[in-house]
ROTORDREN-722061 format. One line per field, with one value per residue (C-alpha): residue in three letters; x, y, z; residue number from 1. Coordinates in Angstrom, 3 decimals, always signed. Layout:
REM ROTORDREN-722061
code = c(ALA|...)
x = c(X|...)
y = c(Y|...)
z = c(Z|...)
pos = c(NUM|...)
This chain:
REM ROTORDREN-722061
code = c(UNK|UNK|UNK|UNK|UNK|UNK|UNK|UNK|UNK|UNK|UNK|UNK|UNK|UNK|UNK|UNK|UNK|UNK|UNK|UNK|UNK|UNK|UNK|UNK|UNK|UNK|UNK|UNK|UNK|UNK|UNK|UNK|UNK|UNK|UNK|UNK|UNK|UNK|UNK|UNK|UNK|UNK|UNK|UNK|UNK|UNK|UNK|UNK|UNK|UNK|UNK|UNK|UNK|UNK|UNK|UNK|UNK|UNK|UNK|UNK|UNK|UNK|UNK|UNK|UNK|UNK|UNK|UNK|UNK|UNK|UNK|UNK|UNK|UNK|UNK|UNK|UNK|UNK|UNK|UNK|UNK|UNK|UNK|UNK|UNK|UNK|UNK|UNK|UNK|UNK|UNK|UNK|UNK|UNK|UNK|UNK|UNK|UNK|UNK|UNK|UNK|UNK|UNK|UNK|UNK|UNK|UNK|UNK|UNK|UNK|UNK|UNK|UNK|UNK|UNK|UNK|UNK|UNK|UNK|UNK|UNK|UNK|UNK|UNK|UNK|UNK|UNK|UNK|UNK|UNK|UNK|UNK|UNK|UNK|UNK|UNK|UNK|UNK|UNK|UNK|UNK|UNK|UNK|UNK|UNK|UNK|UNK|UNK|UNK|UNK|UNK|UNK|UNK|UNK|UNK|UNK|UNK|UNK|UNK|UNK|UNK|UNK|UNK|UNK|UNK|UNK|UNK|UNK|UNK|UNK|UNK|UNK|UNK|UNK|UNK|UNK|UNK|UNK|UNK|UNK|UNK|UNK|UNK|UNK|UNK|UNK|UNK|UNK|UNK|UNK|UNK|UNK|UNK|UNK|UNK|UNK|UNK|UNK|UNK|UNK|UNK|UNK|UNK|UNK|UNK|UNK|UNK|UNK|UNK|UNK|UNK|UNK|UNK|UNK|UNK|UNK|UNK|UNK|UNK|UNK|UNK|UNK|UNK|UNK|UNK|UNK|UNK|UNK|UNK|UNK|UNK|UNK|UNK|UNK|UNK|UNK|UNK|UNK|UNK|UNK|UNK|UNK|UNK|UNK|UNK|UNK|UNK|UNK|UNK|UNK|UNK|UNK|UNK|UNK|UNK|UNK|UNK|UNK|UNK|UNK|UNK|UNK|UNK|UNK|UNK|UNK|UNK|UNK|UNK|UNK|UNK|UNK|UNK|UNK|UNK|UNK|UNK|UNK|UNK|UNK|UNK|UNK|UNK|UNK|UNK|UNK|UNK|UNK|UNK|UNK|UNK|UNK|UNK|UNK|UNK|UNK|UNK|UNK|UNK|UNK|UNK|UNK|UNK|UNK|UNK|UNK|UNK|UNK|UNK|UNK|UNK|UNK|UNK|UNK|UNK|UNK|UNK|UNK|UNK|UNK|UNK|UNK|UNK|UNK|UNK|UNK|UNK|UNK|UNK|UNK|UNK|UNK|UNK|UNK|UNK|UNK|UNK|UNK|UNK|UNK|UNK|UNK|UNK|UNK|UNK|UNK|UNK|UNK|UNK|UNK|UNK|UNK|UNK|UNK|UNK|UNK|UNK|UNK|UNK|UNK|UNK|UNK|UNK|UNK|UNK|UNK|UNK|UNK|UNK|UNK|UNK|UNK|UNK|UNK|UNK)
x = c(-26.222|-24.991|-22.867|-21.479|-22.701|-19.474|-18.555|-18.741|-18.651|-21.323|-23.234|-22.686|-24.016|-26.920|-27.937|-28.525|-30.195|-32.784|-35.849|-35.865|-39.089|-40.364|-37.613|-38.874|-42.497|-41.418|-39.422|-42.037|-44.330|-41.587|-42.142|-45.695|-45.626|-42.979|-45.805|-48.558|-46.745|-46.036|-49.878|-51.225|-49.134|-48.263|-52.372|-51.835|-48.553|-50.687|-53.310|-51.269|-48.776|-45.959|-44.026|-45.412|-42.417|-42.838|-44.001|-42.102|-38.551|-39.395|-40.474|-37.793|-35.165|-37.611|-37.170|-33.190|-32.211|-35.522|-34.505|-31.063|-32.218|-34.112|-31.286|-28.823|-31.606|-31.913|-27.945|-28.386|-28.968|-31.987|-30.167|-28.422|-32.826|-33.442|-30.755|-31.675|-35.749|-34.659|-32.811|-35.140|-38.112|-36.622|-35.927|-39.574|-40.900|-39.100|-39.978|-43.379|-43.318|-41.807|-44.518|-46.711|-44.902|-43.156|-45.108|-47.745|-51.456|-52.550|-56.322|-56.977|-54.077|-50.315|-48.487|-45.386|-42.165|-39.901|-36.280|-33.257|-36.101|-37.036|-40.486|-40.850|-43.933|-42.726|-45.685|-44.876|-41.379|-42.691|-45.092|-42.045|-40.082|-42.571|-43.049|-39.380|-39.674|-42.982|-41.815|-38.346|-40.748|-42.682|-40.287|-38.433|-41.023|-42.033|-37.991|-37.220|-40.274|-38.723|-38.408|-41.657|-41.516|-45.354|-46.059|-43.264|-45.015|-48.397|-46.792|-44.886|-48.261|-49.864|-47.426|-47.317|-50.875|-51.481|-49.020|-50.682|-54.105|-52.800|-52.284|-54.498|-54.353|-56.984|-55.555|-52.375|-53.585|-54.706|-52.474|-50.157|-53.018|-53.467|-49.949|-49.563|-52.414|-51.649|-48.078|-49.765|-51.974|-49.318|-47.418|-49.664|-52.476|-55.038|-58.431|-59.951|-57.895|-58.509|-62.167|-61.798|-58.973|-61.473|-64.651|-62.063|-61.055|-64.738|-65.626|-62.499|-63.670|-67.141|-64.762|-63.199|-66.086|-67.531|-64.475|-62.744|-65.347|-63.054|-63.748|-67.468|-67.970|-66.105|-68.505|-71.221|-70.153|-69.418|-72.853|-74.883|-72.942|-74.846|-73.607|-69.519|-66.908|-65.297|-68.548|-67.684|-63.687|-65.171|-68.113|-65.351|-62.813|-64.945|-66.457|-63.114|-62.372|-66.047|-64.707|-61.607|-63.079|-60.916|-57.955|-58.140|-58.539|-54.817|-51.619|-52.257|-56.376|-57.539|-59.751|-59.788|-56.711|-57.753|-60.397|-58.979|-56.608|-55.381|-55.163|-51.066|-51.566|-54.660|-56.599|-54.205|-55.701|-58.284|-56.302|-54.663|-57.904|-59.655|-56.006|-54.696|-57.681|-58.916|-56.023|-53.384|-55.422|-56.189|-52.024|-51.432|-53.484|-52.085|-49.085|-49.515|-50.796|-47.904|-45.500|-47.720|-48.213|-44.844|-43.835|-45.660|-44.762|-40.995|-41.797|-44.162|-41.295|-39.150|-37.979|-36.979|-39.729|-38.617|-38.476|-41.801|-43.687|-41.272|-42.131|-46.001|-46.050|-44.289|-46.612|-49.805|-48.513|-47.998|-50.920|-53.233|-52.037|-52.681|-56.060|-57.391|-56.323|-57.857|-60.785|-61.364|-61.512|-63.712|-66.093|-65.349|-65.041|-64.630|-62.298|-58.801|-55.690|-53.050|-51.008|-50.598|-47.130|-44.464|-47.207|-48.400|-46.367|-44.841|-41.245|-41.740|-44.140|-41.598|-38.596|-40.445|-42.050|-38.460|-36.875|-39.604|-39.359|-35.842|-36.254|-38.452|-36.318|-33.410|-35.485|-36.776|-33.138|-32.772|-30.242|-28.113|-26.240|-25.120|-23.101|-26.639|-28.885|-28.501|-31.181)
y = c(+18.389|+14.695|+12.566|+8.915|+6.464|+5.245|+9.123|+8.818|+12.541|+14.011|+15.726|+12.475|+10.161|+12.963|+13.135|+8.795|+8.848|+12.033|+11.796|+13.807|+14.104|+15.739|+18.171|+19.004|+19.130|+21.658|+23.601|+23.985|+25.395|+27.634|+29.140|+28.746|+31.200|+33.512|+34.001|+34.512|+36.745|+38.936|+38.810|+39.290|+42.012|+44.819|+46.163|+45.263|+47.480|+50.075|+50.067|+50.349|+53.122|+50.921|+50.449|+48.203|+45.561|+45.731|+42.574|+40.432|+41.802|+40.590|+37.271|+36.595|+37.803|+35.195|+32.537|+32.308|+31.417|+29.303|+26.675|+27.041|+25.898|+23.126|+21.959|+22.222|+20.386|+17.494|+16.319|+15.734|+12.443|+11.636|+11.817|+15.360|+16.051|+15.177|+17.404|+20.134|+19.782|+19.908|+23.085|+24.897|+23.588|+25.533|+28.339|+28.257|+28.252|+31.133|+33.181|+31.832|+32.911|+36.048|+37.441|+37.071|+40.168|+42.242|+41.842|+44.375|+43.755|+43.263|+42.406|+41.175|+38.220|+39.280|+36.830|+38.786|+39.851|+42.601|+41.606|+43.679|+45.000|+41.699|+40.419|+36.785|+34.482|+32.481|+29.749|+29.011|+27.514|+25.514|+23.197|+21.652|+21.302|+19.953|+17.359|+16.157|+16.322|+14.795|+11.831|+11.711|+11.033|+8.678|+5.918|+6.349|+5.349|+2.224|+1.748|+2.098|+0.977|+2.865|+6.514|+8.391|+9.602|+9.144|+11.606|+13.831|+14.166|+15.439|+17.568|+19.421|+19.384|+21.151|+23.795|+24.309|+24.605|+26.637|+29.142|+29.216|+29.113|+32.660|+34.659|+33.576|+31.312|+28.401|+27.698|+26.669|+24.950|+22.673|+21.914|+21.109|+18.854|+16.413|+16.211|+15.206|+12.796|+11.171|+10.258|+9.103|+6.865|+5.996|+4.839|+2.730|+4.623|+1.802|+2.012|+3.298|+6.386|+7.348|+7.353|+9.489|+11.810|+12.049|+12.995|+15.418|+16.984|+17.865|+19.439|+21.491|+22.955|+23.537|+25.379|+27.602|+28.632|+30.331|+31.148|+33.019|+35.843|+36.053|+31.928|+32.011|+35.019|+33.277|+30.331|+31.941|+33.803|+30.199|+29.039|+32.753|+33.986|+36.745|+38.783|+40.190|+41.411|+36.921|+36.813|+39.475|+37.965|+34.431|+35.627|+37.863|+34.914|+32.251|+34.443|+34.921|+31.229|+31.451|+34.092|+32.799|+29.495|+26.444|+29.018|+31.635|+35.303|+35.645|+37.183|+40.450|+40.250|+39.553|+41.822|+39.999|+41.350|+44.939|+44.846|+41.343|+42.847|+39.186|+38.231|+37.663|+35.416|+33.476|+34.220|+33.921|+30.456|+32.887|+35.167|+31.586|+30.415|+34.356|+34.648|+31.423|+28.938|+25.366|+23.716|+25.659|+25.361|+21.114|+21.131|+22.805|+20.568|+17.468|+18.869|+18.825|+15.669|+14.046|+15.684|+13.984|+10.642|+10.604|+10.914|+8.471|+6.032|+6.673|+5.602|+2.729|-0.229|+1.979|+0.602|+3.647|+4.398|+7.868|+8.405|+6.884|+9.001|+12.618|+12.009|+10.890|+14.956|+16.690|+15.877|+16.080|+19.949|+20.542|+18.751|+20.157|+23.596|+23.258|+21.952|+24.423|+27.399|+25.836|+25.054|+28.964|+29.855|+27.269|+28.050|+24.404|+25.646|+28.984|+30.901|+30.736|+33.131|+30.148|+30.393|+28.068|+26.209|+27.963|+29.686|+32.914|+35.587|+35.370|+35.419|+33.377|+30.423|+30.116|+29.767|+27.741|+25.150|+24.810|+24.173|+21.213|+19.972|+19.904|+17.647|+15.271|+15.090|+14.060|+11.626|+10.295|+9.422|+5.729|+4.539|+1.497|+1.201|+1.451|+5.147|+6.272|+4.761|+6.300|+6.093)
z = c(-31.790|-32.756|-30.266|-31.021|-28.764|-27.483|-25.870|-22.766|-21.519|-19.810|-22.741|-24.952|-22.034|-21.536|-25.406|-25.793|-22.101|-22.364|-23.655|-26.845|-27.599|-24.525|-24.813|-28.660|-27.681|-24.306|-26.595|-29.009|-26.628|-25.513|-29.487|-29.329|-26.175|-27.668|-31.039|-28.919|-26.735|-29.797|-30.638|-27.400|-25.664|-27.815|-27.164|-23.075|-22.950|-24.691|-22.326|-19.426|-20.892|-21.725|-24.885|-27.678|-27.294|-23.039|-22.882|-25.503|-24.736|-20.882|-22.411|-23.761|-21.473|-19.337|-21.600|-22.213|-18.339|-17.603|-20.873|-19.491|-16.418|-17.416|-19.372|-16.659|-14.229|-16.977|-16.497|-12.874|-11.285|-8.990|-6.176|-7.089|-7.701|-4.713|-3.276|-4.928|-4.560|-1.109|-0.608|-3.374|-1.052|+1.779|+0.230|-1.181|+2.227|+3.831|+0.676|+1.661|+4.883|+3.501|+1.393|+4.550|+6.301|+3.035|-0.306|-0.939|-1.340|-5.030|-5.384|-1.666|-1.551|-1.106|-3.271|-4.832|-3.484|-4.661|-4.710|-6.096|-8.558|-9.568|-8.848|-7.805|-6.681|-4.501|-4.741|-8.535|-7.580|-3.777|-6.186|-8.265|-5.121|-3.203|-5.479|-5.117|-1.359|-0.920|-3.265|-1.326|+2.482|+0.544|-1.024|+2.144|+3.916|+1.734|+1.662|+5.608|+7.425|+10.951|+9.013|+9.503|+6.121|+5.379|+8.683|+7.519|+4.143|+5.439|+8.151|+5.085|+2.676|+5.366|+6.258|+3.232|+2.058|+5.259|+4.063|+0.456|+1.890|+4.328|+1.023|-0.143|-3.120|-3.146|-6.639|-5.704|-2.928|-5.348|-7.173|-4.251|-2.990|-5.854|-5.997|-2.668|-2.850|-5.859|-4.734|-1.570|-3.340|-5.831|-2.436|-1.085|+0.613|+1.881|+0.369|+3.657|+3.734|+0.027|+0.611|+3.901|+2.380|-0.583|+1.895|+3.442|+0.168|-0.360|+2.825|+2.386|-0.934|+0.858|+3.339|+1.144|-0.599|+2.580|+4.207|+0.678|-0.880|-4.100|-3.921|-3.452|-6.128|-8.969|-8.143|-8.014|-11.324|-12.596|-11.714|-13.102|-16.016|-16.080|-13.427|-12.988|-15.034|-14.679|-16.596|-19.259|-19.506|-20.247|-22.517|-24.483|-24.689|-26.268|-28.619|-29.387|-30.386|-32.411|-34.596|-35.074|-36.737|-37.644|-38.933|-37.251|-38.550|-38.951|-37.127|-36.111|-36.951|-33.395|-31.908|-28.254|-26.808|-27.296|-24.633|-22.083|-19.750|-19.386|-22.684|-22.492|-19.370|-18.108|-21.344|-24.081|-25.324|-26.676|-28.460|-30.183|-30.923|-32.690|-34.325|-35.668|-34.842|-33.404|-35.401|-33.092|-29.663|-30.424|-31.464|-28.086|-25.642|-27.958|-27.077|-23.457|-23.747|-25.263|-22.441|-19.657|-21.542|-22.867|-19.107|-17.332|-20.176|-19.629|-15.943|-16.373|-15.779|-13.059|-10.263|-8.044|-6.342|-5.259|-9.695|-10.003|-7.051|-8.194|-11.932|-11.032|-9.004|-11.738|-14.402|-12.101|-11.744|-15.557|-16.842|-13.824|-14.283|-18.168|-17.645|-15.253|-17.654|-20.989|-18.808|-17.225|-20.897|-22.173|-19.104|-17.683|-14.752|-12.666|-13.577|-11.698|-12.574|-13.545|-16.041|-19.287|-19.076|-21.602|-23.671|-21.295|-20.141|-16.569|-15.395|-12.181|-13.855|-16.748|-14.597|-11.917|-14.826|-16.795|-12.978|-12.691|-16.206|-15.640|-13.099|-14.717|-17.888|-15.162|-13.260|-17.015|-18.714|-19.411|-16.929|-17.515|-14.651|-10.789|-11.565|-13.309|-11.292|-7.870|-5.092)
pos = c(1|2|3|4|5|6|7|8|9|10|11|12|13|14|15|16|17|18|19|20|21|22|23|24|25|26|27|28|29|30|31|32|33|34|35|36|37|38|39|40|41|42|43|44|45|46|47|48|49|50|51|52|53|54|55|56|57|58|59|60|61|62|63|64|65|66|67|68|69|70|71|72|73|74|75|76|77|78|79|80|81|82|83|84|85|86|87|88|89|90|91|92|93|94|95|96|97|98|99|100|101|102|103|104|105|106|107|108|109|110|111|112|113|114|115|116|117|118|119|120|121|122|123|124|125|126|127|128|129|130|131|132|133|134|135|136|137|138|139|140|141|142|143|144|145|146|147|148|149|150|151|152|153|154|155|156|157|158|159|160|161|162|163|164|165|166|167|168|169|170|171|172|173|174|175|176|177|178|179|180|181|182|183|184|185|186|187|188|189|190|191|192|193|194|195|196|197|198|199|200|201|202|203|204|205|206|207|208|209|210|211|212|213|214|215|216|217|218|219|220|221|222|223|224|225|226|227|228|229|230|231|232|233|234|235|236|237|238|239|240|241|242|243|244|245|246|247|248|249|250|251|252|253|254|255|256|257|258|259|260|261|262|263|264|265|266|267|268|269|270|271|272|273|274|275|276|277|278|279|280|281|282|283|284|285|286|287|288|289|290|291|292|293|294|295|296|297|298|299|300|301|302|303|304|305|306|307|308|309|310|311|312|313|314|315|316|317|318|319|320|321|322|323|324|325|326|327|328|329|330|331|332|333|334|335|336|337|338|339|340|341|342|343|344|345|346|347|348|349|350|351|352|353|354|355|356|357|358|359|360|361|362|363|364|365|366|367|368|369|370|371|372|373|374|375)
């Protein structure tokens, strides 16, 4: 694709305003995913009675409308972002509310819904929104002292971590939580109040480790690794990444994803690492890296405040959900079913991550004037 810099239509004023590079790096992960897919899920569709190519044909049929999508997001203005983290926030939330009544218990948490055959998680696509939203109360606030946008914002972060917390998934929780609080801080949260919401923060992961068993036995699997079948995943994935060296064993040579039943989705770090090596798992996380760094650079010297805050949330959720999946499989932490961004298999966390990358590639384009550069 090549456009002179004097066109002036909307794909010409997109290509010299969007940053490239993050769209390279995003779409390279995108392949990364697709090659691990085609390692990793050919032995899972066996296990479960599928066919060999189950997994990959659904990837892909995944992958064509979610880049689509984040394409389509990436031409739009803030304010058409804003408009549109706004309605997909409320659709998010009745879809919440939703899966508390219709979607059928999986595991002890109800989290799916079934619709026209399609199955959707409804808590992949409230995090993106609710960073738009959250950001929108925020700069409001600091913009229209009378608007109670700050009370607005903590009345919607907890309706909507009650709603997570009722299916329940801590893990999401989360990562709506340190979204939230970092644009609060980013807005101007007095010292005070960042100690207290800190102290508060703590208690409530005290909380949920009494009040969740599935909570308190992952920690306590965390903590003894002896005991459990987290135990056995963990143990099995980083031998995995010992065997496979500094180049791996080769395509097709992994032994990992014949006995992980998760080894095309919160474990497939592993079957990069036993398959192709520690050169393709450091290019990965240097890739995710560069997408967060890359970001907050491109916002450093903005002056929208509503760009700042919605960038700062966007790239809190993809860098937080990359980090707590690397870290489950390193045994950094306890483990926690969330998917790597791009690279494991899921139809709902691809389309919800390309909707929210999207909308940080839109917020991101250089703007050079009052028709670009809408509040």
């Amino acid at each position: 694709m090549s456009f002179g810099r004097t066109d002036t239509s909307i794909l010409g004023r997109w290509w010299w305003t969007v940053d490239r590079w993050t769209i390279a790096a995003l779409l390279t992960l995108a392949g990364i995913g697709l090659l691990l897919t085609m390692a990793a899920s050919p032995a899972v569709a066996d296990r479960i009675g599928a066919e060999p190519f189950h997994f990959i044909r659904r990837q892909f049929i995944f992958l064509v409308p979610a880049l689509t999508v984040m394409l389509a997001v990436s031409l739009m203005s803030p304010r058409q972002v804003r408009r549109l983290g706004v309605i997909g926030f409320g659709a998010a939330l009745v879809l919440l509310v939703a899966v508390l009544f219709l979607a059928p218990e999986v595991k002890g948490s109800t989290r799916w819904l079934n619709i026209a055959g399609i199955s959707i998680q409804p808590s992949e696509f409230v995090k993106p929104t609710f960073a738009i939203v959250s950001a929108w109360m925020f700069a409001e606030s600091r913009l229209n002292p009378g608007f109670p946008g700050r009370a607005v914002a903590c009345f919607l972060f907890v309706l909507t971590a009650l709603l997570l917390l009722r299916q329940p998934d801590v893990g999401q929780t989360l990562v709506v939580t340190a979204i939230w609080g970092t644009q609060f801080f980013l807005a101007g949260l007095p010292i005070v109040l960042v100690v207290a919401l800190g102290a508060l923060g703590a208690v409530g992961a005290v909380g949920a480790y009494f009040m969740f068993p599935h909570v308190q036995s992952r920690i306590d699997r965390f903590i003894d690794p002896s005991a459990g079948d987290g135990a056995y995943q963990v143990t099995t994935a980083l031998n995995a990444l010992k065997s496979g060296g500094l180049f791996g064993r080769g395509p097709g040579e992994g032994r990992v994803k014949l006995v992980l039943p998760d080894a095309h989705t919160d474990f497939i770090l592993a079957v990069a690492g036993e398959e192709f090596g520690i050169i393709l798992c450091l290019a990965v996380l240097a890739l995710f890296a560069f997408v967060v760094l890359r970001g907050l650079t491109r916002v450093m010297h903005e002056e929208n405040l509503f760009v700042v805050l919605a960038s700062a949330g966007l790239l809190v959720q993809f860098g937080l959900q990359a980090i707590v999946n690397m870290a489950s499989t390193l045994r950094l932490m306890p483990t926690k079913g969330m998917t790597l961004p791009f690279i494991s298999y899921g139809g709902s966390s691809m389309l919800a991550l390309a909707l929210g990358m999207g909308m940080l590639l839109a917020l991101t384009r250089k703007r050079y004037g009052s028709e670009e550069f809408e509040r």
